[in-house]
C-alpha positions as YAML, in Angstrom:
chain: A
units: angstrom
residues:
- id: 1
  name: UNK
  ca: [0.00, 0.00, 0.00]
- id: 2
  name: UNK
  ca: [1.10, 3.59, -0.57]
- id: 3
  name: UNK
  ca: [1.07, 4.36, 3.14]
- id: 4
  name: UNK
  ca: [3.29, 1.41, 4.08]
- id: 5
  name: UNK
  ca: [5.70, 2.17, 1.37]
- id: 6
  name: UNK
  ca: [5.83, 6.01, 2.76]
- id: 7
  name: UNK
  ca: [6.38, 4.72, 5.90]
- id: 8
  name: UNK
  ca: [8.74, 2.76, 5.24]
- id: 9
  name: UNK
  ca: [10.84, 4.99, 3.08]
- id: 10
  name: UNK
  ca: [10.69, 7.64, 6.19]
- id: 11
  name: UNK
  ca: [12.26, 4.89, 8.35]
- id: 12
  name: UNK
  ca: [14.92, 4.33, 6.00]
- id: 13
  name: UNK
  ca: [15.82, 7.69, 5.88]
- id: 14
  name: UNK
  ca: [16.19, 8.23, 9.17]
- id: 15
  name: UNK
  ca: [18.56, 5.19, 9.77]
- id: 16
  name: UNK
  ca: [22.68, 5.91, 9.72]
- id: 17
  name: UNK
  ca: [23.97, 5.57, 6.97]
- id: 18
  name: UNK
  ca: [26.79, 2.62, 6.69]
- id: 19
  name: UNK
  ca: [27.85, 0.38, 4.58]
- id: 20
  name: UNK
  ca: [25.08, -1.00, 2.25]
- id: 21
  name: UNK
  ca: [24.46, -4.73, 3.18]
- id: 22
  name: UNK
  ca: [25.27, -7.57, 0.32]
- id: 23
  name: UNK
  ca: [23.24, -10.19, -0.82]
- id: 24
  name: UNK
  ca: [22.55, -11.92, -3.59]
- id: 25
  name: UNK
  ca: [20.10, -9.85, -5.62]
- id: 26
  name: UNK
  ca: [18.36, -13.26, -7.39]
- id: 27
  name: UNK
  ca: [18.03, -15.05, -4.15]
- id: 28
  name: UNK
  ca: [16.06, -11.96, -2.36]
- id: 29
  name: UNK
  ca: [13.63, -11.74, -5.91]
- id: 30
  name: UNK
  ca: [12.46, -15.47, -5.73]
- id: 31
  name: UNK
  ca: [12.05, -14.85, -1.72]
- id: 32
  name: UNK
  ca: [10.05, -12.04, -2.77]
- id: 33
  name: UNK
  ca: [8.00, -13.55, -5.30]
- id: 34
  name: UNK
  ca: [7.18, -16.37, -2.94]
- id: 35
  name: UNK
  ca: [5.75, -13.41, -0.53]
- id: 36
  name: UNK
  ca: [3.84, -12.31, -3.26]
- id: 37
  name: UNK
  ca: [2.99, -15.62, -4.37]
- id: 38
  name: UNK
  ca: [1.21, -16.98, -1.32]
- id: 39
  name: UNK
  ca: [0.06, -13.72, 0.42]
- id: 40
  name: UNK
  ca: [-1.09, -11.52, -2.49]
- id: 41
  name: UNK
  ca: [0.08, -7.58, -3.49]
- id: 42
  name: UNK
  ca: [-1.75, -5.98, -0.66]
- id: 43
  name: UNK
  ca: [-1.34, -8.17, 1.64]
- id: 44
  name: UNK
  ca: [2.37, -8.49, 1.77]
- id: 45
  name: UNK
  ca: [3.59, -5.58, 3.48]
- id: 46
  name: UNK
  ca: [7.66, -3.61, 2.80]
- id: 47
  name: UNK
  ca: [7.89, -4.93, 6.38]
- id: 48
  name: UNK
  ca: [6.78, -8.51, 5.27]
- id: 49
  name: UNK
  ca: [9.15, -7.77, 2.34]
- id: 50
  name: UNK
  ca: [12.27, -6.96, 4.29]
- id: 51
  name: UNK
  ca: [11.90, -9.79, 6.64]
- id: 52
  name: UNK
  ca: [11.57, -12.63, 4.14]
- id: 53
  name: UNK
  ca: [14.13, -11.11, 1.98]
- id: 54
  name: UNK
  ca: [16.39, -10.87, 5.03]
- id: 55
  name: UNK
  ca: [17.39, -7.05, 3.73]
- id: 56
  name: UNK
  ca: [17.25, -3.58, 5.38]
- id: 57
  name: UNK
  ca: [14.45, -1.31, 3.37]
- id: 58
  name: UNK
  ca: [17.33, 1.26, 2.57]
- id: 59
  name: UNK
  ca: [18.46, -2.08, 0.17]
- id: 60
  name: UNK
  ca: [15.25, -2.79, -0.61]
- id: 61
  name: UNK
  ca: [14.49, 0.41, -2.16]
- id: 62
  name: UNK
  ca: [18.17, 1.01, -3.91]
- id: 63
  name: UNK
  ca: [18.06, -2.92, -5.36]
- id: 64
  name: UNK
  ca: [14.77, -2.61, -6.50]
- id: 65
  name: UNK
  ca: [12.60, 1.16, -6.59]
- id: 66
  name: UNK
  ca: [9.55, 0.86, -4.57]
- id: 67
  name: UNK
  ca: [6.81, -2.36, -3.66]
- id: 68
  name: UNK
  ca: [5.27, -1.49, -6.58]
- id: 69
  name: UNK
  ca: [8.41, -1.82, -9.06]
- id: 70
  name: UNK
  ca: [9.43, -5.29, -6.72]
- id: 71
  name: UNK
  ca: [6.22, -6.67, -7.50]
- id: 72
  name: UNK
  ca: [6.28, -5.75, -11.18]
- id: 73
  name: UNK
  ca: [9.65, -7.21, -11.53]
- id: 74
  name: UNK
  ca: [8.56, -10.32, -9.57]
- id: 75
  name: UNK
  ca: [5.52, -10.96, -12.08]
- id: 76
  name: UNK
  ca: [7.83, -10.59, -14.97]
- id: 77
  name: UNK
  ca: [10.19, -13.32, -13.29]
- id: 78
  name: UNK
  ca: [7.37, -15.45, -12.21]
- id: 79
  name: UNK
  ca: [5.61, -15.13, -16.01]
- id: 80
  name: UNK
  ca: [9.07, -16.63, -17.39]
- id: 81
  name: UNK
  ca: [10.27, -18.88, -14.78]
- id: 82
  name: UNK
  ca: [6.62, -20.20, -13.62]
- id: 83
  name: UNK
  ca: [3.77, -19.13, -15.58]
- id: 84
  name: UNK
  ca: [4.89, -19.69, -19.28]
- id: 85
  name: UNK
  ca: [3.31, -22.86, -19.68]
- id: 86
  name: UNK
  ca: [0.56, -21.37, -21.76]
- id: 87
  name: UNK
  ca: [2.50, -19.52, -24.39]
- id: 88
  name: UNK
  ca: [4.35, -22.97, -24.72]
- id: 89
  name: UNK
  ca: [1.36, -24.78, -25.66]
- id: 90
  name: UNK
  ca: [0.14, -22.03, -28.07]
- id: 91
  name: UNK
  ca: [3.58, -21.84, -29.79]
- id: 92
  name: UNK
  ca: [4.19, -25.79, -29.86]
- id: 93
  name: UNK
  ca: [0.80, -27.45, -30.48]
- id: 94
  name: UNK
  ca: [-0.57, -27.97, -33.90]
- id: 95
  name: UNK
  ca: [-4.25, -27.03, -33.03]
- id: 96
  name: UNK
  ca: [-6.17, -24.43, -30.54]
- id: 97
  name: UNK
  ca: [-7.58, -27.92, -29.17]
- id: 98
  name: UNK
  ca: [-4.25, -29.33, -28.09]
- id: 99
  name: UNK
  ca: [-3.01, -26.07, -27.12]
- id: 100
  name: UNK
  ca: [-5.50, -25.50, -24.63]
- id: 101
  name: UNK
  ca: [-6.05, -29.32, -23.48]
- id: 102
  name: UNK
  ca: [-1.70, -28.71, -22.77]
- id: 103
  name: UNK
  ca: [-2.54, -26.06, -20.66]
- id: 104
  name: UNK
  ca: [-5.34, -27.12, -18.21]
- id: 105
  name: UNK
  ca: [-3.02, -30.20, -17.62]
- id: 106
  name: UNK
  ca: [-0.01, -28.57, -17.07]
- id: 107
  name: UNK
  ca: [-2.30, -26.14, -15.43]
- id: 108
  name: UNK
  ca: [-2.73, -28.91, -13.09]
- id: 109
  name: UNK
  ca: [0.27, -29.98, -12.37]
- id: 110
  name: UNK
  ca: [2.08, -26.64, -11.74]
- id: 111
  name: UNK
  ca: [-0.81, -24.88, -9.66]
- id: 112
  name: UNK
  ca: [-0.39, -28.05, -7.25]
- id: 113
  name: UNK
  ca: [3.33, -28.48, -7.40]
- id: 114
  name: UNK
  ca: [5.26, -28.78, -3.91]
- id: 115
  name: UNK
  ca: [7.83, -26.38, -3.09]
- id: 116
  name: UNK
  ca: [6.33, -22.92, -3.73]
- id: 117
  name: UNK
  ca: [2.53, -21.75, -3.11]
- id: 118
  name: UNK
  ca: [-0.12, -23.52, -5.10]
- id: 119
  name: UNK
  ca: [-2.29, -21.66, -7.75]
- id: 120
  name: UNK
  ca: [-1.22, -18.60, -9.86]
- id: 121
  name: UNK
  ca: [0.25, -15.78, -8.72]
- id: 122
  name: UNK
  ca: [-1.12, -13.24, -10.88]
- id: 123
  name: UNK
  ca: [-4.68, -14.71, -10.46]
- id: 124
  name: UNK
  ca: [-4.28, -14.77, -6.74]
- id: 125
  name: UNK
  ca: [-1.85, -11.47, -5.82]
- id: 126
  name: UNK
  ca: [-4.99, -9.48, -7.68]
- id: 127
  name: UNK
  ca: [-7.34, -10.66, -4.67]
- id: 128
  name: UNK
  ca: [-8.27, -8.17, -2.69]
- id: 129
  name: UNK
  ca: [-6.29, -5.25, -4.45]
- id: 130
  name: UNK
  ca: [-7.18, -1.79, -4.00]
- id: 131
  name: UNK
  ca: [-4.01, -0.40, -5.68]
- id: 132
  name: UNK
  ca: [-5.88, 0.28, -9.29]
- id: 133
  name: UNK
  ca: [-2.72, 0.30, -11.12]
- id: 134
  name: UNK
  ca: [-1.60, -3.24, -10.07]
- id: 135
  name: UNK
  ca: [-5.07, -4.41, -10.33]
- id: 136
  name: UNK
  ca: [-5.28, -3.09, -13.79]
- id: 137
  name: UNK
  ca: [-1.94, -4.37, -14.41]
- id: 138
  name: UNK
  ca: [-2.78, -8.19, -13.81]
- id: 139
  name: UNK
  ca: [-6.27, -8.02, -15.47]
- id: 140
  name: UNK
  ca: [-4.15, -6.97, -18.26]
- id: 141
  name: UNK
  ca: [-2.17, -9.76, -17.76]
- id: 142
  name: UNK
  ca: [-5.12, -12.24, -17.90]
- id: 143
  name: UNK
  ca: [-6.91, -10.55, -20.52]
- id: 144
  name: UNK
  ca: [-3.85, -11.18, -22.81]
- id: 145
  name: UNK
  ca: [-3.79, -14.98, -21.97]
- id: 146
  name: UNK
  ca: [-7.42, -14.92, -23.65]
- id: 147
  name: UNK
  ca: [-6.99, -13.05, -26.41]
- id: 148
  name: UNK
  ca: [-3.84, -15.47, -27.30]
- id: 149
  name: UNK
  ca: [-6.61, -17.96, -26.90]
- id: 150
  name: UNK
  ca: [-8.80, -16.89, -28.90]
- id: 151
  name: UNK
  ca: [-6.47, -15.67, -31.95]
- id: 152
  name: UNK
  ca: [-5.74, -19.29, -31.92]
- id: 153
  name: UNK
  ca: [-9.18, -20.37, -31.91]
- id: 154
  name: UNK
  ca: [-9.75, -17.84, -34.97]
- id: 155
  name: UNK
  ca: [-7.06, -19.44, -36.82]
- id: 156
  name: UNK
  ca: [-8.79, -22.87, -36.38]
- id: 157
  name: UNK
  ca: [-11.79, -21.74, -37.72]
- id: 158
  name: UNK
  ca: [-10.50, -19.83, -40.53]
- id: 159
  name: UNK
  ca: [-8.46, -23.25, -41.19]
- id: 160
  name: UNK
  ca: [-11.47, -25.85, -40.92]
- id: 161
  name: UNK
  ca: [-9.63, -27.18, -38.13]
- id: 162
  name: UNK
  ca: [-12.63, -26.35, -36.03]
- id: 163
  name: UNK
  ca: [-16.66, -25.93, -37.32]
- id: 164
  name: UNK
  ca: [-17.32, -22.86, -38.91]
- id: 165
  name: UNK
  ca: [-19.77, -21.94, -36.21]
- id: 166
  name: UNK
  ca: [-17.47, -21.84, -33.30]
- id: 167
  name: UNK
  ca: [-17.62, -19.00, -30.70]
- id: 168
  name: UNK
  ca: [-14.28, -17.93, -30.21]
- id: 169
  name: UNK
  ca: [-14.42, -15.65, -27.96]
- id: 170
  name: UNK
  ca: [-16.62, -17.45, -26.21]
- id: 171
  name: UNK
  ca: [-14.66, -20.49, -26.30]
- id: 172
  name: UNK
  ca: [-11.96, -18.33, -25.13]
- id: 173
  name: UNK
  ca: [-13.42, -16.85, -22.59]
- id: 174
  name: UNK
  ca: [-14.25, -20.59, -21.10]
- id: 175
  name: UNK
  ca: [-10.67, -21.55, -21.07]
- id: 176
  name: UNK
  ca: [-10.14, -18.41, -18.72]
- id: 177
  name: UNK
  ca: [-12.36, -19.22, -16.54]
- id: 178
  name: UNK
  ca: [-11.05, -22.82, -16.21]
- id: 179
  name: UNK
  ca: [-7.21, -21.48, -15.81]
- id: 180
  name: UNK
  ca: [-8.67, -18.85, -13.21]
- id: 181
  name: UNK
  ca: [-10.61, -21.73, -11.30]
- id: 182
  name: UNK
  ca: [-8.10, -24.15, -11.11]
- id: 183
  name: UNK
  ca: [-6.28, -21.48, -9.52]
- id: 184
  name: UNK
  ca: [-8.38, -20.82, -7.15]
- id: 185
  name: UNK
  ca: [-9.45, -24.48, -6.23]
- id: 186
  name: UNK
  ca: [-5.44, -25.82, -6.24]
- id: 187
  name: UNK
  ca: [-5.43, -22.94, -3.51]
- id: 188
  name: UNK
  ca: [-8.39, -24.58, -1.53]
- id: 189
  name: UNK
  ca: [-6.29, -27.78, -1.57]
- id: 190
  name: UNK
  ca: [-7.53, -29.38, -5.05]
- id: 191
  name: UNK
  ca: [-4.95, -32.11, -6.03]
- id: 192
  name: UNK
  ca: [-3.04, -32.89, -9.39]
- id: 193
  name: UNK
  ca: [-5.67, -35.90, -10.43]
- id: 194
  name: UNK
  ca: [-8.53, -33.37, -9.32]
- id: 195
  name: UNK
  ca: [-7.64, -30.79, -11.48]
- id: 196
  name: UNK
  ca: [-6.34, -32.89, -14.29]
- id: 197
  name: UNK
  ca: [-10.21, -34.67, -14.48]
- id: 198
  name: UNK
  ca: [-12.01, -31.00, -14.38]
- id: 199
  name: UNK
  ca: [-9.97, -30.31, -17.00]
- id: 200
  name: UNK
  ca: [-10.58, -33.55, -19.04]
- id: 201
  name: UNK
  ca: [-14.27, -32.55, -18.52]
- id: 202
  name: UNK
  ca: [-13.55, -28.94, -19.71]
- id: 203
  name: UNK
  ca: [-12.33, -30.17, -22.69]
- id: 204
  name: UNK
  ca: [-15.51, -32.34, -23.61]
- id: 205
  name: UNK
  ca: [-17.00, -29.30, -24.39]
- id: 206
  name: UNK
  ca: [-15.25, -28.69, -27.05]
- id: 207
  name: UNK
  ca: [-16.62, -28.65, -30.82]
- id: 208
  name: UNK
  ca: [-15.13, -30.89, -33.35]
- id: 209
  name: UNK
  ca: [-15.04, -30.94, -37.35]
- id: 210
  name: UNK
  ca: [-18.13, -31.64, -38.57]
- id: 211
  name: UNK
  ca: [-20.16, -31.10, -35.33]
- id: 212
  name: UNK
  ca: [-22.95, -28.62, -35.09]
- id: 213
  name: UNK
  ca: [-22.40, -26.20, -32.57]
- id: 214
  name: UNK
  ca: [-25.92, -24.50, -32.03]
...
């Protein structure tokens, strides 16, 4: 929040100045990201920040600008080292169909994964958010994930790979959702195999060559 960031930048002012601690800048960006990760933007505080990063705020904010900039540099790190599943499956698979069916299973499989916090981080760090430019910043985000979607879908249609009455952006829209929820339900302690048959369901739903769709 603005007012903890303030804060905290007063504190750090008023500290003596000495010699800047070291650490290992990488290290204190994945312990930040795991803050995010399981506690959400708002809710992880430059005190929470400092503490799990085991740095002094005056490091914090000359390593990495405000919480704002952290978190925007942890959501780029966390959409290339965690969250890139997707645009693998769009760039790899020969159909929208397979695309998609690649995500919701890996989809299960990384929401649940031990190690790090279950679900997605920029479906979950948006909970709760009352800092609009974040909040716009990770609908953005997700909104970007569908329209890949749905490009692809387009494609398909355009193709004959799927029926010429297809609702893409509906279709689209759908595979959202599912992402989203798994998110949400790997969070409420959904395992792998759970996940992995809503998403075998998910994908039932989807229209074939040579099916009528309406």
């Amino acid at each position: 929040m603005v007012n903890d960031d303030a804060a905290a930048k007063a504190r750090a002012k008023t500290r003596p100045r000495g010699r800047p601690r070291s650490f290992d800048r990488e290290t204190a960006l994945e312990k930040a990201l795991l803050a995010f990760w399981e506690h959400g933007y708002e809710a992880t505080s430059v005190a929470d920040l400092t503490r799990v990063m085991d740095i002094g705020a005056p490091s914090l904010y000359a390593a990495f600008g405000d919480k704002r900039s952290l978190f925007e540099e942890v959501v780029s790190v966390y959409g290339t080292r965690y969250g890139s599943f997707p645009d693998r499956a769009l760039a790899e698979e020969p159909t929208a169909r397979d695309a998609v069916e690649r995500t919701l299973r890996e989809a299960a499989g990384a929401y649940t994964e031990p190690g790090h916090p279950h679900g997605c981080l920029v479906i979950h760090a948006a909970v709760n958010c009352s800092t609009p430019e974040v909040e716009q910043s990770l609908r953005d985000r997700r909104n970007a994930n569908i329209a890949a979607f749905e490009s692809r879908i387009r494609a398909d249609v355009a193709a004959g790979a799927l029926p010429p009455g297809t609702d893409a952006a509906a279709l689209a829209r759908h595979t959202g959702a599912m992402i989203q929820g798994m998110s949400q339900q790997a969070r409420d302690g959904a395992s792998r195999e759970e996940l992995e048959a809503v998403a075998e369901i998910a994908m039932s739903i989807w229209p074939r060559t040579g099916t009528h769709t309406g």
